[in-house]
C-alpha positions, -999 to +999 in steps of 0.1 A: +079-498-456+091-492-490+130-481-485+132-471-524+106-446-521+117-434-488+153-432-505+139-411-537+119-389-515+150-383-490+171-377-525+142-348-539+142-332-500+176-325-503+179-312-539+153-288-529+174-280-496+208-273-518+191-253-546+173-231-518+202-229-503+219-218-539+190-192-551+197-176-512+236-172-515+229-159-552+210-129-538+236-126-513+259-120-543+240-100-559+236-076-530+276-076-522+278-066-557+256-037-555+270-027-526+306-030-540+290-005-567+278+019-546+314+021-528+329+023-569+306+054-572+317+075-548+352+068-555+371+090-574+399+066-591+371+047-607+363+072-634+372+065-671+402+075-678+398+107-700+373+122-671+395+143-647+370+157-627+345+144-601+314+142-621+278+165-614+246+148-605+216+160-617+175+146-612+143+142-611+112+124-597+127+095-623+160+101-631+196+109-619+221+120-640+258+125-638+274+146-662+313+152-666+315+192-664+349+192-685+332+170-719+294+173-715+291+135-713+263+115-692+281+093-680+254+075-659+214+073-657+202+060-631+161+053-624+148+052-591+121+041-594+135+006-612+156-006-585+180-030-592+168-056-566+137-058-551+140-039-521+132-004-511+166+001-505+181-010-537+200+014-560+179+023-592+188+000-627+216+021-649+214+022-684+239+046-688+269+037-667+307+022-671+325-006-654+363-007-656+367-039-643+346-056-672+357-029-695+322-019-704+308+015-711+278+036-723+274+072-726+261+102-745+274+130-758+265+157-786+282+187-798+289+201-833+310+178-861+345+167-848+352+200-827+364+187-791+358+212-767+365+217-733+339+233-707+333+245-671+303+242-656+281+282-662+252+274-640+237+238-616+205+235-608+187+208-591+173+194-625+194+211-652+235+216-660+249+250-680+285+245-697+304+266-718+333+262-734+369+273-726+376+290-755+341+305-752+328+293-786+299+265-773+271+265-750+253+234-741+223+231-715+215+195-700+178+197-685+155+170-672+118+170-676+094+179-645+086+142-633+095+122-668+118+103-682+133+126-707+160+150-709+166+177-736+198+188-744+206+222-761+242+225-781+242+262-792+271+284-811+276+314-790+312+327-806+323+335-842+313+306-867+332+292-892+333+295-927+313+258-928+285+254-903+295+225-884+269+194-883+250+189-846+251+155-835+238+133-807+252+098-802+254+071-780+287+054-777+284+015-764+307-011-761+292-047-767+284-063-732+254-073-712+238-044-699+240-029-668+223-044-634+203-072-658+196-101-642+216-134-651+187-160-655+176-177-692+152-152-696+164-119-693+191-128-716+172-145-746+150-111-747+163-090-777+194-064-769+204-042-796+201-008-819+169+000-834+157+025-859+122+038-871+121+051-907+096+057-932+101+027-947+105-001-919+089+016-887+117-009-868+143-018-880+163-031-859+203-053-855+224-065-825+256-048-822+276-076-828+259-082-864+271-043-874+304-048-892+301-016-912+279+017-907+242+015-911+224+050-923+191+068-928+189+100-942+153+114-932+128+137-918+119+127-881+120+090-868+144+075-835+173+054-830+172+037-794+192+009-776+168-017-764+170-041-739+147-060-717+125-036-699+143-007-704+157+014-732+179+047-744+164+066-774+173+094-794+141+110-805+142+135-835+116+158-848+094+153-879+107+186-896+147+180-888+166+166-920+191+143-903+210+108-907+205+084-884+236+057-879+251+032-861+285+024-868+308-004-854+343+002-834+375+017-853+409+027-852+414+006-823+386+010-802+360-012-787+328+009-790+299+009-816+280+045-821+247+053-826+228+087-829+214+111-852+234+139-869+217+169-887+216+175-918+210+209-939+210+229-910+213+267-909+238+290-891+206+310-877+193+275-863+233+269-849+233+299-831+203+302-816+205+265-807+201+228-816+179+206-793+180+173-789+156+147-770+165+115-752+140+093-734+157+068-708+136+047-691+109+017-690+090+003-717+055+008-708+033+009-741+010+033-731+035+062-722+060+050-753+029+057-780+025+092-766+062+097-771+071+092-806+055+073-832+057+035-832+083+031-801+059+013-783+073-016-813+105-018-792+082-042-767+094-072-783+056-090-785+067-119-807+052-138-838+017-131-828+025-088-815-014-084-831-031-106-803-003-096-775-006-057-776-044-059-772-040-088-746-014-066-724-039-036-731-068-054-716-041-064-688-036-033-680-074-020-675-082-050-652-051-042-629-063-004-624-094-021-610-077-047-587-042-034-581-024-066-583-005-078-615-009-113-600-048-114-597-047-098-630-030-125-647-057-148-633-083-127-639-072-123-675-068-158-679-104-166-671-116-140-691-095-161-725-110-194-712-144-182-717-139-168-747-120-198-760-149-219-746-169-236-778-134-239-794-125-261-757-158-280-758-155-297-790-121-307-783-128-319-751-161-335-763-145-355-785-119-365-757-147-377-733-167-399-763-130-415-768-129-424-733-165-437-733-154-458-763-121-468-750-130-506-737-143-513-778-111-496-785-096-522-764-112-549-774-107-548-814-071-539-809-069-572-787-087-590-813-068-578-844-037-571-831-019-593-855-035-580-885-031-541-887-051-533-922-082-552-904-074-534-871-074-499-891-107-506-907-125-520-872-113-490-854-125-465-882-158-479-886-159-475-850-152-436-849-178-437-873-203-455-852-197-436-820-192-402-836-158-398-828-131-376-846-092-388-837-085-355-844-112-340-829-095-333-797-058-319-808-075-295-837-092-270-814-064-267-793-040-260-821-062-231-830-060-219-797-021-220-796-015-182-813-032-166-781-016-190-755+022-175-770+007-144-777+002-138-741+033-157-731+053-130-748+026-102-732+039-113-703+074-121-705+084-087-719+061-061-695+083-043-671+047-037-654+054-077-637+090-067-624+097-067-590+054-067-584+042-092-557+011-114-558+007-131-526+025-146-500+058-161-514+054-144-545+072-115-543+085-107-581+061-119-606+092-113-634+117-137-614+115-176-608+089-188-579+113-192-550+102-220-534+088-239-565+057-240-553+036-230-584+060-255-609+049-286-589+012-272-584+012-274-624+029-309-627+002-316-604-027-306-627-008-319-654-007-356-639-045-351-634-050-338-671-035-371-682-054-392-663-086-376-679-071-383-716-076-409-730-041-424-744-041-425-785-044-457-800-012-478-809+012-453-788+043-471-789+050-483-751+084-462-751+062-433-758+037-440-738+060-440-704+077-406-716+045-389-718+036-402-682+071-381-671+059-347-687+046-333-656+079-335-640+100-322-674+080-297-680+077-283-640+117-286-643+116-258-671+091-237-652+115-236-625+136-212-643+105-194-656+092-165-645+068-166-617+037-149-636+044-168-664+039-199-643+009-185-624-006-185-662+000-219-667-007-229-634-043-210-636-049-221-680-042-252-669-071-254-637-093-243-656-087-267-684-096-293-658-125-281-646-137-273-679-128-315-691-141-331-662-175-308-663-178-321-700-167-357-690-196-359-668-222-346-690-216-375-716-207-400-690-169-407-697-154-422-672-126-399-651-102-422-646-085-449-669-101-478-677 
């Protein structure tokens, strides 16, 4: 018995026992601290400071809102049907929300210019909130949409108005801090989090929070300004016939938290009176209901360097899950759909691969031969290639060209809230998070190691090289173990049918499949 093997193999069980054992008590965690939030929730002492009274819950089919009935604030959205784990039980993802023990916040408010009023609460319905003011002055109306993800928000003059018409506003009020109920893996946190504007001339714009040291404007007609972060987003969407500026501006006179909102312009005291609305959309970022919204938010899906290839590709997505129901057998579906389609561009690189193996022993021989003289070794070895039909190149060319759709559908699927918290089968569970048990990571160094063995090693690979390349399987199924579990099932599925593809075309030209 080999005790060194044995020893490495008892050294690998156990890793995988401890980080099992890890990934468990982080859920456990995660859990307590949902739990801890629910209990923060429905205590009274937890409330920002300048909020006095208990706050009013409003909803929907989608949404729940809590309002403060003395300033008009939301000072929480919640989504139900986004749940913050992935359990039926789990509280629904936040985007507005406020922790006082971190110190964050984010909230909305509107109004008109700097007047600070006061209200009690006129009317509560199920769906909708009725304030007026104190000094009886200002009316405003929070309502949400029948079974949507917006809410429209009415600011209306009712008593005598002054001399100068006071601007309407809407903002959003942030302070600079991961957002509420993300994940904490690579992943969730390198996808883009910040403010984002669409205007006539750049349909997104956009800037992290951190980067805005002074106030950024827009005077226009129409457009949105939205906070975006992975899956979900807050957006201030204005009509095409309301002059307004749009802004974000960064903390002052003390304070900690950036702004950002829309405030119109040119308006009318007819229009004050009778009532200013304003639309907010808070929810997921599914492209097909964010193009019906507003024009171009569907660009706040962050589809990369290659967004031309990835909006069709999640498109096409989309279409073959209504007909299977499963985001997982779509994935694979899809997949084998690109690998057809991709097919002559495969062939000739792995036809070229095959007649390199077949010519491998010559290989071998002249670099045995002229191994001490390299210009005669070059010309041999050329006039070779030449003989054979053989291009070096031949077999890394076609797979460059096929690189753009491989990323564009890495980013199609890193960045669709459609995968989160969907199962595929068995152990798979959440097709955005990790795989679990590592299962799918090792099943691709697996096909990896047997890709390998089908290509034929370049010529004159330094030794050094050569034994780093033979450890790729086992780097690269380390990354994937942080990687999102659809992303993986991609790879894991591109890559089998890679194989199949090569060792079909091996066969037909009578390469050998293993190494010579």
């Amino acid at each position: 018995m080999n005790w060194r093997y044995f020893y490495i193999g008892s050294v690998v069980a156990l890793s995988y026992v401890l980080f099992l054992s890890w990934n468990s008590e982080k859920e456990i965690k995660q859990e307590f601290a949902e739990a801890s939030a629910i209990v923060q929730s429905q205590t009274q002492e937890v409330l920002p400071l300048d909020e006095t009274v208990g706050l009013v819950e409003i909803q929907n089919s989608k949404l729940i809102l809590k309002i403060s009935p003395t300033t008009g604030k939301i000072w929480q959205a919640r989504l139900k049907e986004h749940t913050y784990l992935n359990n039926k039980d789990s509280l629904g993802v936040r985007l507005f929300g406020f922790d006082r023990a971190e110190g964050f916040k984010f909230y909305l408010n509107s109004g008109f210019g700097t007047q600070v009023k006061t209200f009690k609460v006129v009317e509560i319905l199920p769906s909708s909130l009725r304030l007026l003011s104190l000094d009886g002055m200002v009316s405003k109306e929070i309502a949400l949409k029948t079974d949507d993800y917006e809410l429209l928000i009415e600011d209306r003059w009712v008593g005598q108005l002054p001399l100068d018409v006071p601007a309407p506003y809407v903002a959003m009020y942030r302070t600079d801090l991961r957002p509420l109920d993300a994940r904490d893996n690579f992943f969730e946190n390198s996808s883009y989090t910040g403010v984002a504007f669409n205007t006539p001339n750049e349909p997104y714009a956009n800037t992290r929070l951190r980067s805005v040291d002074e106030q950024i404007e827009y005077f226009q007609r129409g457009g949105w300004v939205a906070f975006i972060q992975k899956y979900f987003m807050a957006a201030v969407l204005t009509p095409s016939d309301r002059v307004q500026t749009l802004f974000v501006s960064p903390p002052f006179d003390g304070s900690d938290t950036y702004r950002m909102g829309a405030i119109s312009r040119e308006v009318k005291a007819g229009e004050v009176s009778s009532g200013i609305s304003h639309r907010i959309f808070l929810g997921p970022k599914v492209r097909s209901d964010l193009i019906s919204r507003a024009p171009d938010l569907e660009l706040t899906i962050d589809m990369g360097w290659f967004w031309f290839l990835s909006q069709p590709l999640m498109m096409l997505l989309s279409l073959i899950n209504n007909l299977v129901d499963n985001w997982g057998v779509s994935i694979v579906l899809l997949t084998i759909l690109i690998k057809l389609l991709l097919w002559p561009l495969s062939a000739k690189g792995f036809s070229s691969m095959a007649k390199m193996r077949t010519a491998g022993p010559k290989l071998k021989e002249i670099q045995e031969r002229y191994k001490d003289d390299r210009a005669k070794l070059g010309t041999e070895m050329m006039a070779l290639y030449k003989k054979e039909g053989i291009n070096p190149a031949g077999g890394c060319f076609p797979l460059l060209l096929q690189m753009p759709v491989f990323v564009a559908f890495f980013f199609c699927l890193r960045e669709s809230v459609e995968l989160r918290h969907e199962s595929f089968f068995f152990w798979i569970q959440d097709l955005s998070a990790p795989d679990p048990f590592f299962i799918l990571p090792v099943i691709f160094a697996a096909l990896m190691y047997l890709t390998q063995q089908l290509n034929p090693q370049p010529p004159g690979m330094d030794p050094t090289q050569a034994q780093i390349m033979k450890f790729m399987p086992v780097m690269i199924a380390a990354i994937f173990v942080i990687m999102p579990a659809g992303l993986v099932l991609y790879s894991v599925a591109n890559s089998a049918i890679s194989l199949v593809q090569q060792k079909a075309l091996y066969k037909k030209y009578g390469a050998p499949s293993a190494p010579a």
